[in-house]
The first five atom37 places (N, CA, C, CB, O) and aatype in JSON, in Angstrom:
{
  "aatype": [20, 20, 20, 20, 20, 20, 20, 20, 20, 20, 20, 20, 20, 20, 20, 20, 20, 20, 20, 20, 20, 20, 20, 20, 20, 20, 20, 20, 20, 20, 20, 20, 20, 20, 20, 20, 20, 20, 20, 20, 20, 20, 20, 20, 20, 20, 20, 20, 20, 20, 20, 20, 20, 20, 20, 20, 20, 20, 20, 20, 20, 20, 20, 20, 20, 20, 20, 20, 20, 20, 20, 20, 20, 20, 20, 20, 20, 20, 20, 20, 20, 20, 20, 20, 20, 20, 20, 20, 20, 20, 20, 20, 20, 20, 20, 20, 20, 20, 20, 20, 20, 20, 20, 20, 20, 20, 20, 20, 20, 20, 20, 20, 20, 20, 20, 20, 20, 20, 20],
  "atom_mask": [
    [1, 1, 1, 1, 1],
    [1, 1, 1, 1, 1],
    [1, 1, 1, 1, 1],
    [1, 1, 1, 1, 1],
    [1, 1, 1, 1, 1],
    [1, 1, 1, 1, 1],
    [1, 1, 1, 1, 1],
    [1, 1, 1, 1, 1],
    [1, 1, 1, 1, 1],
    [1, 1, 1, 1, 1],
    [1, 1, 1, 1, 1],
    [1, 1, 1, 1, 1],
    [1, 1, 1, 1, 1],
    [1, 1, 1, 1, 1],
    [1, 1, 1, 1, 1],
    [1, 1, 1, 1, 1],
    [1, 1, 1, 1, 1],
    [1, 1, 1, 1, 1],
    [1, 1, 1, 1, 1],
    [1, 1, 1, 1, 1],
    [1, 1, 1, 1, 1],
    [1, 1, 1, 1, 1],
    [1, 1, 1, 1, 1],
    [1, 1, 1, 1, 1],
    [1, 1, 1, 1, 1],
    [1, 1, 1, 1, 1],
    [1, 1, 1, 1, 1],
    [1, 1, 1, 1, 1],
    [1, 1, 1, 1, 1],
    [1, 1, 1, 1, 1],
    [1, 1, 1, 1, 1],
    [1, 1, 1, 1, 1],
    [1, 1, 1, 1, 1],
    [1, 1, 1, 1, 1],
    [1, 1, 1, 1, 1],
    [1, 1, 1, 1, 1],
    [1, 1, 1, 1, 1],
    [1, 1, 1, 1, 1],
    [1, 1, 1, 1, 1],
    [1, 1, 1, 1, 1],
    [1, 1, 1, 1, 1],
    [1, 1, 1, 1, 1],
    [1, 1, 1, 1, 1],
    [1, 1, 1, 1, 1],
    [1, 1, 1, 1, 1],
    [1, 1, 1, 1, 1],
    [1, 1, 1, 1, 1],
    [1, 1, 1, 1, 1],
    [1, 1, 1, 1, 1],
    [1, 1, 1, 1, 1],
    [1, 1, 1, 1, 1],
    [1, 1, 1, 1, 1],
    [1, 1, 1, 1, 1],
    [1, 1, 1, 1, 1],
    [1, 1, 1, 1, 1],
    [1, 1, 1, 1, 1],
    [1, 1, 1, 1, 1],
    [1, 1, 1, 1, 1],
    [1, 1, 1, 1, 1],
    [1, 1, 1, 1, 1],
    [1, 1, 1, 1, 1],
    [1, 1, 1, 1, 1],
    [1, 1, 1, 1, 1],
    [1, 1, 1, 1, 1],
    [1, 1, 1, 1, 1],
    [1, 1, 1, 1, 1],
    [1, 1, 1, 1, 1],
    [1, 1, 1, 1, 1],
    [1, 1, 1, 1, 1],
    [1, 1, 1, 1, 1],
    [1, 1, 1, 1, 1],
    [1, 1, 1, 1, 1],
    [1, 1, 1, 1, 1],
    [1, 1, 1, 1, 1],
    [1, 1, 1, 1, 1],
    [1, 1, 1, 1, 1],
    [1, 1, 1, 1, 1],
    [1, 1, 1, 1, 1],
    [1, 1, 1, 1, 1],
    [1, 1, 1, 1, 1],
    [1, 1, 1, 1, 1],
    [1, 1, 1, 1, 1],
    [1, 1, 1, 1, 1],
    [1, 1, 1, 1, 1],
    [1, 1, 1, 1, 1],
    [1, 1, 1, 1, 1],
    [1, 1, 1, 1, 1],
    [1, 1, 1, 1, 1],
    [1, 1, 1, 1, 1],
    [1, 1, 1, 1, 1],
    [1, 1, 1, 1, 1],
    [1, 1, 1, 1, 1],
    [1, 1, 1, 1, 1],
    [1, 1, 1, 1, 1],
    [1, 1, 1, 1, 1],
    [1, 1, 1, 1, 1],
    [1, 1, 1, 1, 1],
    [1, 1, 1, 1, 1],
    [1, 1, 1, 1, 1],
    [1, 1, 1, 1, 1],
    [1, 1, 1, 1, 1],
    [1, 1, 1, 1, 1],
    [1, 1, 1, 1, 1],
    [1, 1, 1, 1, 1],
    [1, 1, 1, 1, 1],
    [1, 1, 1, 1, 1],
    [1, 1, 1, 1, 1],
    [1, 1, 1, 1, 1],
    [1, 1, 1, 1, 1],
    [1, 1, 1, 1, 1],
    [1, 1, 1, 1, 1],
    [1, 1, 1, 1, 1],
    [1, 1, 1, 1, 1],
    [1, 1, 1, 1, 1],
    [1, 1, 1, 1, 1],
    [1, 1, 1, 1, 1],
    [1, 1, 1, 1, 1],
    [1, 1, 1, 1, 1],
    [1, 1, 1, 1, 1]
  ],
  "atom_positions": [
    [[73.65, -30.33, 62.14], [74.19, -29.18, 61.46], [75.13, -29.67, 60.37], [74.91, -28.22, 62.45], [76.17, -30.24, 60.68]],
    [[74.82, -29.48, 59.26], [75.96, -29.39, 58.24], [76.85, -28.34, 57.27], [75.55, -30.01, 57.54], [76.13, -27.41, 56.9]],
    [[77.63, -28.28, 56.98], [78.35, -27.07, 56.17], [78.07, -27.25, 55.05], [79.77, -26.88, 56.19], [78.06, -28.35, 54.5]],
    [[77.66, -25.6, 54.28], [77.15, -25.57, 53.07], [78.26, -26.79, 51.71], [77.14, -23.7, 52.79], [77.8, -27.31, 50.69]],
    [[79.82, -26.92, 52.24], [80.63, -27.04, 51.48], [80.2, -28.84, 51.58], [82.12, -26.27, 51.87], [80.78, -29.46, 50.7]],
    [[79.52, -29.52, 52.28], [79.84, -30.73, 52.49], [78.96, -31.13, 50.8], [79.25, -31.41, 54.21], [79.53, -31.85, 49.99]],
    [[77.7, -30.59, 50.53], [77.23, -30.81, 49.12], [76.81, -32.02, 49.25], [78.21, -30.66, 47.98], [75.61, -31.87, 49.01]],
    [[77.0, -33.34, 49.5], [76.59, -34.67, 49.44], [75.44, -35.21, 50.58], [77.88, -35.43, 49.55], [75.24, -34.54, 51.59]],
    [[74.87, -36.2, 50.39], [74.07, -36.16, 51.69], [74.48, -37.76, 52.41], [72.15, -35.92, 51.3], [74.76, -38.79, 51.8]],
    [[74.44, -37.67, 53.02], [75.01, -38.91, 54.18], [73.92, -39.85, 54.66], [75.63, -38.21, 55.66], [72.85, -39.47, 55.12]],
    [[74.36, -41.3, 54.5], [73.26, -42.03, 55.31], [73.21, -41.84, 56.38], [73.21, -43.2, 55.33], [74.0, -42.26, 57.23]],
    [[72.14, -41.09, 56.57], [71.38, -41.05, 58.14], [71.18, -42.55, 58.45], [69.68, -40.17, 58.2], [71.12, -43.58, 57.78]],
    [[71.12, -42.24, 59.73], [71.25, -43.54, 60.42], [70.63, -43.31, 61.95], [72.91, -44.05, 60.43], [70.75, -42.16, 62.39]],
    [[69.98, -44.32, 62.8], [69.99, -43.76, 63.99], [70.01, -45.22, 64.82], [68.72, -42.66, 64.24], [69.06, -45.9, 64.42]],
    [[70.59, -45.74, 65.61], [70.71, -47.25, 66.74], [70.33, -46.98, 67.64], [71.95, -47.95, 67.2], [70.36, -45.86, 68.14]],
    [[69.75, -48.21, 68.2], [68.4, -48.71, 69.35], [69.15, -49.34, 70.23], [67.07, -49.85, 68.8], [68.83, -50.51, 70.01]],
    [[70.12, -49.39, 71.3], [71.1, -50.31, 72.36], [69.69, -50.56, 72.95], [72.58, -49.49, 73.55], [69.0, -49.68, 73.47]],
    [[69.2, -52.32, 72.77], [67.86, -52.92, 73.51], [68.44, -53.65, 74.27], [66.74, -53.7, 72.74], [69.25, -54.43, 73.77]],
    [[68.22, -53.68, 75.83], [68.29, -54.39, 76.77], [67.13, -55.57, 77.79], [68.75, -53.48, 77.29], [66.23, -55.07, 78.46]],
    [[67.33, -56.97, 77.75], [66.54, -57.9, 77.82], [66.66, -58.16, 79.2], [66.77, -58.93, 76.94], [67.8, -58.4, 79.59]],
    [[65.82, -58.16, 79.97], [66.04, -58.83, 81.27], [64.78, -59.72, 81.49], [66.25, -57.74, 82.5], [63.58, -59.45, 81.47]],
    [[65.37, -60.75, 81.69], [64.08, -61.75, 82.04], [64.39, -63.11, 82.77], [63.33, -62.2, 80.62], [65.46, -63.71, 82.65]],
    [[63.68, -63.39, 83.29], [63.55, -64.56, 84.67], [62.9, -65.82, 84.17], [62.47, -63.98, 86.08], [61.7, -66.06, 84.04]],
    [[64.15, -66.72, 83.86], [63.0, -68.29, 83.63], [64.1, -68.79, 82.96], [61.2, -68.32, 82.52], [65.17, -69.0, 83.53]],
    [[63.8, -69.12, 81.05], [64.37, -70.09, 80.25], [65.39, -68.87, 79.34], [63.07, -71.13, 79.3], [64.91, -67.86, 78.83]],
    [[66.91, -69.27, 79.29], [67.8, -68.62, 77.78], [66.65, -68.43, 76.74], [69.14, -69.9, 76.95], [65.81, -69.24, 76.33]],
    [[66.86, -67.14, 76.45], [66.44, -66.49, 75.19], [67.13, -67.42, 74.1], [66.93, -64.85, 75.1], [68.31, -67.77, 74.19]],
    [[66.25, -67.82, 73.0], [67.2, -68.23, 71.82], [66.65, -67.36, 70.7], [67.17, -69.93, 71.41], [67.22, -67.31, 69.6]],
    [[65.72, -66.79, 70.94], [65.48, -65.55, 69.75], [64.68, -64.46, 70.16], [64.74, -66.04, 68.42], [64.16, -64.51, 71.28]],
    [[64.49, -63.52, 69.46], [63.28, -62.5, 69.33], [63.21, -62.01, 68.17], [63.28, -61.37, 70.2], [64.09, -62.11, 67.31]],
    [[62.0, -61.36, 68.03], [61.5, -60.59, 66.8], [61.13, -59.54, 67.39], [60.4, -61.18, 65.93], [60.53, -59.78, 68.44]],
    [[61.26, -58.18, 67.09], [61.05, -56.64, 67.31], [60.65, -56.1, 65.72], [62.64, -55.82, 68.0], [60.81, -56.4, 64.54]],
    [[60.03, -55.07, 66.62], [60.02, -54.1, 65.35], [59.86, -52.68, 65.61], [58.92, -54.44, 64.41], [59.32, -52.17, 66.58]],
    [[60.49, -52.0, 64.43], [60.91, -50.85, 65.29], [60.73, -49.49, 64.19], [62.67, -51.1, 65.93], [61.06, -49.31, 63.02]],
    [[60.06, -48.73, 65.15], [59.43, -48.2, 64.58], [59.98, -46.62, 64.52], [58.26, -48.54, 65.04], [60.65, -46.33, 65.51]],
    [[59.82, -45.38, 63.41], [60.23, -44.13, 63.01], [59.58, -43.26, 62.71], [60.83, -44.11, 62.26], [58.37, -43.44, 62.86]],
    [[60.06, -41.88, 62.14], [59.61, -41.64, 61.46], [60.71, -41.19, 60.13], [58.76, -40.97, 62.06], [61.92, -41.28, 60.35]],
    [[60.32, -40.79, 59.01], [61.39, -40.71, 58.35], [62.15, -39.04, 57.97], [60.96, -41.51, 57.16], [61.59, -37.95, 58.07]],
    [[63.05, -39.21, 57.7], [63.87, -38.09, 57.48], [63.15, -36.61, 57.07], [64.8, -38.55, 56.38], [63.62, -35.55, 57.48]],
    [[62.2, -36.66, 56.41], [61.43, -35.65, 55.68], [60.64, -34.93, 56.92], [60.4, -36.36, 54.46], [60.32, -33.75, 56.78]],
    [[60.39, -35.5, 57.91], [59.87, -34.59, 59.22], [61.33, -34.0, 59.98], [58.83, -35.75, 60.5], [62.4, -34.46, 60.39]],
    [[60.69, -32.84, 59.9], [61.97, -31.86, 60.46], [61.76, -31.71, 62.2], [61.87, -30.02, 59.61], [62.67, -31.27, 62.9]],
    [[60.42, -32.14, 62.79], [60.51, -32.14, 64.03], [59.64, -33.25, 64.57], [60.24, -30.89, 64.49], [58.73, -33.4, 63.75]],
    [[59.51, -34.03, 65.49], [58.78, -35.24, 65.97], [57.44, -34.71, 66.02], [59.27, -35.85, 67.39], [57.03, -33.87, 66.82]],
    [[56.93, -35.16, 65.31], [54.8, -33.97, 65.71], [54.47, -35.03, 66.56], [52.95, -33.71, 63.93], [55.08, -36.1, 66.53]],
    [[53.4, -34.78, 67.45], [52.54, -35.3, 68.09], [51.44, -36.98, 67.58], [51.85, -34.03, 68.23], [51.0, -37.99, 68.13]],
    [[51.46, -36.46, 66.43], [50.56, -37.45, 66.01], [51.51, -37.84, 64.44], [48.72, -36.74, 65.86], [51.56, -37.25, 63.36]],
    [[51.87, -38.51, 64.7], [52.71, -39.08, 63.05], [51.53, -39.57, 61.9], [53.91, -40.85, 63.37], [50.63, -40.4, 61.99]],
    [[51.87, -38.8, 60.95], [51.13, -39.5, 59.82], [51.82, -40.67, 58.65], [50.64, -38.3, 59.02], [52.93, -40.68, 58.11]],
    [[50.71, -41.57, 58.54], [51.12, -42.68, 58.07], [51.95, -42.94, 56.81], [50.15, -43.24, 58.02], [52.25, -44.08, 56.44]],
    [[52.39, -41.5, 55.98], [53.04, -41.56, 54.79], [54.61, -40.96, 55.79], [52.19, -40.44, 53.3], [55.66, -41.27, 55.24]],
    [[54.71, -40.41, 56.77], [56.39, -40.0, 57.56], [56.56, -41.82, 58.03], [56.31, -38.4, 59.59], [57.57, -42.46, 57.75]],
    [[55.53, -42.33, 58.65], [56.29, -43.67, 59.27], [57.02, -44.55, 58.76], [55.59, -44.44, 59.73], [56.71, -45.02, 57.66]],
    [[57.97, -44.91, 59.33], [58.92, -46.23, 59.02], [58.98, -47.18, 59.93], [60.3, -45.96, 58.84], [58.89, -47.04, 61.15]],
    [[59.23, -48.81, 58.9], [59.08, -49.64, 60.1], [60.32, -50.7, 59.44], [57.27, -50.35, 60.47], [60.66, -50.93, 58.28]],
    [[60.87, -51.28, 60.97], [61.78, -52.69, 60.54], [61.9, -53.54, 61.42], [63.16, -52.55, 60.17], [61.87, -53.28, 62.62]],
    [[62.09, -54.78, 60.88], [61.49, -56.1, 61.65], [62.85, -56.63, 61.84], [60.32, -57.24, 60.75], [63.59, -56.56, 60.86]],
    [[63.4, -57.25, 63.13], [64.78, -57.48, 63.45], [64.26, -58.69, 63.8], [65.68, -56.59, 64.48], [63.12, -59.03, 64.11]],
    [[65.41, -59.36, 63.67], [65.09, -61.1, 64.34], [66.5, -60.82, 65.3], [65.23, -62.96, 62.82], [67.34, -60.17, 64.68]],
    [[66.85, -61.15, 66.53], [68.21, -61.44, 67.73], [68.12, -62.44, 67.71], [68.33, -61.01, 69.23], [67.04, -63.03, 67.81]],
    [[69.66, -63.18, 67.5], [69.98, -64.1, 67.85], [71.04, -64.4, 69.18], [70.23, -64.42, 66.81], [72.07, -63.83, 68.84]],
    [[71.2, -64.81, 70.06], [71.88, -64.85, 71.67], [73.64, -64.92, 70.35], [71.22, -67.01, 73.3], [73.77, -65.27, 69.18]],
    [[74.51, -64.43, 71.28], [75.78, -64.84, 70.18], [76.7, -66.33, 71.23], [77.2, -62.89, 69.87], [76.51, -66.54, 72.43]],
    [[77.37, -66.88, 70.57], [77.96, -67.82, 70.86], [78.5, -67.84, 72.52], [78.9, -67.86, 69.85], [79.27, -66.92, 72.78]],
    [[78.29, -68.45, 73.26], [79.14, -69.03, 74.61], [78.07, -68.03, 75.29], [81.23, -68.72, 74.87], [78.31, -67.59, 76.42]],
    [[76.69, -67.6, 74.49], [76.09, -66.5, 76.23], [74.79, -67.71, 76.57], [75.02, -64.03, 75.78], [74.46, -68.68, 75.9]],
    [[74.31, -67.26, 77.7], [73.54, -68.1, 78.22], [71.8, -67.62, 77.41], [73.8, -67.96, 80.02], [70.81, -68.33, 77.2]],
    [[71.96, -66.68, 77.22], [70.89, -65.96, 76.55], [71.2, -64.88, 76.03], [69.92, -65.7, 77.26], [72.2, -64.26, 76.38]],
    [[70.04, -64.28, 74.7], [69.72, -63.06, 74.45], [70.07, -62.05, 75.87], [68.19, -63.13, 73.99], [69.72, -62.38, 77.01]],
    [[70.65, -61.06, 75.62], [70.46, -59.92, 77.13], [70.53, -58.57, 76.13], [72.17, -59.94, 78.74], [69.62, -57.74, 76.16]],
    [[71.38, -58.46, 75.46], [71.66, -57.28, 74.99], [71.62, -57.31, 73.39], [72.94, -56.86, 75.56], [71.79, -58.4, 72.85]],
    [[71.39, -56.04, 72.51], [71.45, -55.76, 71.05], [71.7, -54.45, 70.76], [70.28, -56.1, 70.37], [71.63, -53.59, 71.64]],
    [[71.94, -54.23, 69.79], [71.84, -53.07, 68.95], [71.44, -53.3, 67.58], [73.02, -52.39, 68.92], [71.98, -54.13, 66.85]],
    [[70.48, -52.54, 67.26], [70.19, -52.36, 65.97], [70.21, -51.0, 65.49], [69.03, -52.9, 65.75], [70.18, -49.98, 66.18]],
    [[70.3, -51.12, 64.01], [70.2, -49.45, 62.97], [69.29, -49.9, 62.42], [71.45, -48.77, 61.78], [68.97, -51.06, 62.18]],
    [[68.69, -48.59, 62.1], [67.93, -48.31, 61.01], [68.36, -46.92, 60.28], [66.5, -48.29, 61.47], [68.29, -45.8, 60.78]],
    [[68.85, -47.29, 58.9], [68.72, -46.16, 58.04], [67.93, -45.36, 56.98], [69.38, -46.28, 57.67], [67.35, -46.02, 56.11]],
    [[67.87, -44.47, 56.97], [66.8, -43.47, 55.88], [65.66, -43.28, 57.45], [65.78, -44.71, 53.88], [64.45, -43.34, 57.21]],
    [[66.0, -43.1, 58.62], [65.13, -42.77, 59.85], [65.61, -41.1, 60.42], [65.46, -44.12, 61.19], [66.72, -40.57, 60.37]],
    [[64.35, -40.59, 60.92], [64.88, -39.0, 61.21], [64.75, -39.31, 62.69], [63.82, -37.45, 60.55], [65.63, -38.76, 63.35]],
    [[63.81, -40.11, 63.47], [63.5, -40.3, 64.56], [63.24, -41.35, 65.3], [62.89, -39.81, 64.62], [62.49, -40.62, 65.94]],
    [[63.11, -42.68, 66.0], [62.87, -43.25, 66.51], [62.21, -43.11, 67.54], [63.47, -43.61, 66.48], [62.49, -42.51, 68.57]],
    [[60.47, -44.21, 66.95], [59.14, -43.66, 67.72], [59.34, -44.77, 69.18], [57.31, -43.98, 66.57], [59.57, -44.51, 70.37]],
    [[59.2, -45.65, 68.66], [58.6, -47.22, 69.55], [59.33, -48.56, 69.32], [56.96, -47.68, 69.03], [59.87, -48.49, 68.22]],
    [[59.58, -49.71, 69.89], [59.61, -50.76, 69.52], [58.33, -51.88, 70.2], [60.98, -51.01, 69.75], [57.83, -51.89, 71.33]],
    [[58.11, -52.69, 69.1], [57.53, -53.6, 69.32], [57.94, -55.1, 69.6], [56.93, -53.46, 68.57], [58.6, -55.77, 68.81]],
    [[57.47, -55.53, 70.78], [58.03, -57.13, 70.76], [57.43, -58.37, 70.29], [58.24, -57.54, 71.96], [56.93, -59.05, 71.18]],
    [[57.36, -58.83, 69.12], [56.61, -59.58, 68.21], [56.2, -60.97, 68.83], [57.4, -59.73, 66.92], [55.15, -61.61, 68.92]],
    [[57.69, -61.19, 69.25], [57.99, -63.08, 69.67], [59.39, -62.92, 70.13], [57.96, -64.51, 68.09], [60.31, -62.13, 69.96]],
    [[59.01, -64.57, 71.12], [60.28, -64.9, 71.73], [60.35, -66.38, 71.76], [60.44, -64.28, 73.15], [59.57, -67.16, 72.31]],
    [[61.23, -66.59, 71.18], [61.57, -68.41, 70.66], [62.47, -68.18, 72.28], [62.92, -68.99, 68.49], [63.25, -67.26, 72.53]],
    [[62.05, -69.35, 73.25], [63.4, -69.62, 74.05], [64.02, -71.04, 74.37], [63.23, -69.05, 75.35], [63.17, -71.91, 74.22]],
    [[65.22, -71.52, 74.75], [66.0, -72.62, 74.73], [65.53, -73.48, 75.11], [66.96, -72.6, 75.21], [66.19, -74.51, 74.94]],
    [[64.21, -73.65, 75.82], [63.73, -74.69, 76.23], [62.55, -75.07, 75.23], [63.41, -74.53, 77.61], [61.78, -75.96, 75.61]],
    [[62.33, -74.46, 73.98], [61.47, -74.8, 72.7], [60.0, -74.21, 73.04], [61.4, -76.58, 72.37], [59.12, -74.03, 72.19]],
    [[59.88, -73.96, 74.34], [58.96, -72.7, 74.36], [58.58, -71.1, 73.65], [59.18, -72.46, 75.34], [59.21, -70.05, 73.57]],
    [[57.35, -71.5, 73.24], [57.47, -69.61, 72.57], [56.39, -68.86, 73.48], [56.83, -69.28, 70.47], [55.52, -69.42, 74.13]],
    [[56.7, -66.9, 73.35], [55.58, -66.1, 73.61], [55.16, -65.38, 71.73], [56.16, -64.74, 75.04], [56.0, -65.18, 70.85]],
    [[53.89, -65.17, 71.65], [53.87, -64.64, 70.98], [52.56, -63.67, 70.42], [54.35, -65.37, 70.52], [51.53, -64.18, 69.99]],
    [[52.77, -62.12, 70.5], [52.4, -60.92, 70.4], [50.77, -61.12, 70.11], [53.29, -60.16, 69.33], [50.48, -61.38, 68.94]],
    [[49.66, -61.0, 71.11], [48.49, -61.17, 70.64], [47.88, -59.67, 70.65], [47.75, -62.26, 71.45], [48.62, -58.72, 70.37]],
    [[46.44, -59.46, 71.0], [45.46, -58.7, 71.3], [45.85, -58.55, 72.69], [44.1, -59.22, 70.97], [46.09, -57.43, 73.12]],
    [[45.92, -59.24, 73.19], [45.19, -59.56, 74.82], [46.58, -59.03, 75.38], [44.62, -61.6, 75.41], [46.51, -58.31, 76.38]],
    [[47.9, -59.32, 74.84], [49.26, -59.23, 75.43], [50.26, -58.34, 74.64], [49.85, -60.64, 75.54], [50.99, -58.99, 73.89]],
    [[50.47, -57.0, 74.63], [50.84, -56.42, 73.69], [52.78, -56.18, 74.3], [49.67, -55.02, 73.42], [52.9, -56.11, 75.52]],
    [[53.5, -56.11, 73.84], [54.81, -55.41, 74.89], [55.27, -54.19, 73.96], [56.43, -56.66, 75.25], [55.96, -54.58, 73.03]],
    [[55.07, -52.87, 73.99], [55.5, -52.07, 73.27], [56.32, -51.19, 74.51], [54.35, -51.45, 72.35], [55.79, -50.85, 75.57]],
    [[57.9, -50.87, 74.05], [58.5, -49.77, 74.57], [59.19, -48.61, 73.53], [59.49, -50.35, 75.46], [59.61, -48.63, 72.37]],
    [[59.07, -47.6, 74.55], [59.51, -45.89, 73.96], [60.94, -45.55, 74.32], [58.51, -44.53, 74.77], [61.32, -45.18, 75.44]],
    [[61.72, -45.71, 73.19], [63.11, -45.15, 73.8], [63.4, -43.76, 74.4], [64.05, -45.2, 72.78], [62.72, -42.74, 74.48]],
    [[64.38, -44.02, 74.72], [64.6, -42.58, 75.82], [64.89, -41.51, 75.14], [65.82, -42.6, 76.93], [65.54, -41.96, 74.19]],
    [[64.81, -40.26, 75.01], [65.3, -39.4, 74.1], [66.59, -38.93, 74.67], [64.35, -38.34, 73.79], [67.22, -38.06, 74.07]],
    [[67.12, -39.56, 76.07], [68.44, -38.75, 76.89], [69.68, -39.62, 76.31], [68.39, -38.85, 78.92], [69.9, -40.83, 76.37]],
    [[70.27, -38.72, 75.83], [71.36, -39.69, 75.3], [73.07, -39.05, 75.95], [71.22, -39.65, 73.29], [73.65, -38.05, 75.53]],
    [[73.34, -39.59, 76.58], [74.39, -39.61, 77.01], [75.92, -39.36, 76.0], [74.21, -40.76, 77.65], [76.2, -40.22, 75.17]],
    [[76.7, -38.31, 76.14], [78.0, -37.98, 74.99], [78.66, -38.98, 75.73], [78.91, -36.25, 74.81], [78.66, -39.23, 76.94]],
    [[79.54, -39.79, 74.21], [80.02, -40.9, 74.6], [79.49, -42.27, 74.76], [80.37, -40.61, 75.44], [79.97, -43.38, 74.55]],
    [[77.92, -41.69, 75.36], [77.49, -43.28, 75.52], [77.33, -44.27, 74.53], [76.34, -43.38, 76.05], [76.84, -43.96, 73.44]],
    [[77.84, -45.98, 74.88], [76.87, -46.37, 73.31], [75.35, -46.8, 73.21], [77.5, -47.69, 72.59], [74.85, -47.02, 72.11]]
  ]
}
């Protein structure tokens, strides 16, 4: 909701809090991508068409003194909605990689419940 008096328009914005849990070797990276739709859809439709979608490619890096990647946040701005993320690749500390085929896809749907207050 905005007031007629505000006149200016504001970067929309909307953040993804992604949480990593995994069993084996420290995360030393990932690649996501994350997917929208954009501002100009006034309600989430069923089937998104390919001129509303937006997309952005994040690289995580683990931050200093953690044992691994566990947690992130990312933005994306000029987004009305947030559809999906995709998990591209995972570089981990032991110089091992996974990475996003046919055969092995990891796509998740954020929650639409958002908690007041929460981050």
């Amino acid at each position: 909701m905005r007031l007629a008096e505000d006149g200016h328009d504001r970067d929309l914005a909307q953040g993804l809090h992604i949480s990593l849990i995994h069993f084996g070797p420290a995360i030393a990276s990932v690649e996501i991508t994350v997917y929208g739709v954009t501002t100009r859809v006034g309600a989430l439709p069923v089937e998104i068409a390919a001129s509303n979608e937006i997309s952005k490619t994040f690289i995580l890096h683990p931050g200093e003194g953690r044992k691994g990647l566990q947690e992130a946040t990312v933005w994306m701005h000029q987004v009305g909605a947030l559809t999906h993320v995709e998990l591209n690749s995972m570089s981990y500390a032991d110089g091992s990689e996974w990475h996003e085929s046919k055969s092995s896809i990891c796509v998740a749907t954020p929650s639409l419940f958002l908690l007041v207050g929460a981050k």
